[in-house]
C-alpha positions as CSV (number, residue, x, y, z in Angstrom):
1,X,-8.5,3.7,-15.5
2,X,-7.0,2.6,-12.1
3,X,-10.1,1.5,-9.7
4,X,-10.9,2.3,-5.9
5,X,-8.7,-0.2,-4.7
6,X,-5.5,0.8,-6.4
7,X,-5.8,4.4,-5.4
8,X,-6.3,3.6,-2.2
9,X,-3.1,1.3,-1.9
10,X,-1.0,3.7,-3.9
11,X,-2.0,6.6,-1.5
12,X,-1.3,4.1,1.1
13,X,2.0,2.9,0.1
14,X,3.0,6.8,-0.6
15,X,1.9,8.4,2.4
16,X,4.1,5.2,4.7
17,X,7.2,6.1,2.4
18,X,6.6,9.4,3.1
19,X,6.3,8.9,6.9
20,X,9.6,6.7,6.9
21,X,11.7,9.2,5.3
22,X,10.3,12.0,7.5
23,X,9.8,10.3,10.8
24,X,13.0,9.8,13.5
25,X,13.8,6.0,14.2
26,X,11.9,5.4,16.4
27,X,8.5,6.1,14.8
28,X,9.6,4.4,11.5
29,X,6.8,1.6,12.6
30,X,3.9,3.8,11.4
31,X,5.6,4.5,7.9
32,X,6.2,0.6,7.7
33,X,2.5,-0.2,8.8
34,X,0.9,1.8,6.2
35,X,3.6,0.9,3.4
36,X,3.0,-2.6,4.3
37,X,-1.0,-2.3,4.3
38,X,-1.0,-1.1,1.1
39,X,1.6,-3.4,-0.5
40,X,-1.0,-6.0,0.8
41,X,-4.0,-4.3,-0.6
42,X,-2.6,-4.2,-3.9
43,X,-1.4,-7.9,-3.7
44,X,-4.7,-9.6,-3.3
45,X,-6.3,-7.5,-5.7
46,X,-3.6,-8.6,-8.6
47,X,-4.5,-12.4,-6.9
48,X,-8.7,-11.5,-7.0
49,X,-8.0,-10.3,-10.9
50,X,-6.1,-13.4,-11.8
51,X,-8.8,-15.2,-10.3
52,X,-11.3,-13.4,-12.8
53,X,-9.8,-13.8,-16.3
54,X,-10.3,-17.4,-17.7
């Protein structure tokens, strides 16, 4: 079962693809930020779980 913090970097990651592909140039930034914020999320979560496991 994914946890709390996936979801949340999933939704994250969709909704700032979503906002790229809808948004005119010029407000691309916003899609970025939030695809970019949850890329990171998920990234130190994968780097807190290998931290974990022995």
């Amino acid at each position: 079962m994914m946890g709390k913090r996936r979801i949340g970097a999933v939704i994250l990651m969709v909704l700032g693809g979503l906002l790229m592909f809808l948004a005119p140039d010029e407000e691309a930034w916003v899609g970025k930020a939030l695809l970019g914020a949850g890329a990171a999320i998920e990234l130190v979560g994968i780097a807190l779980e290998r931290k974990r496991v022995p």
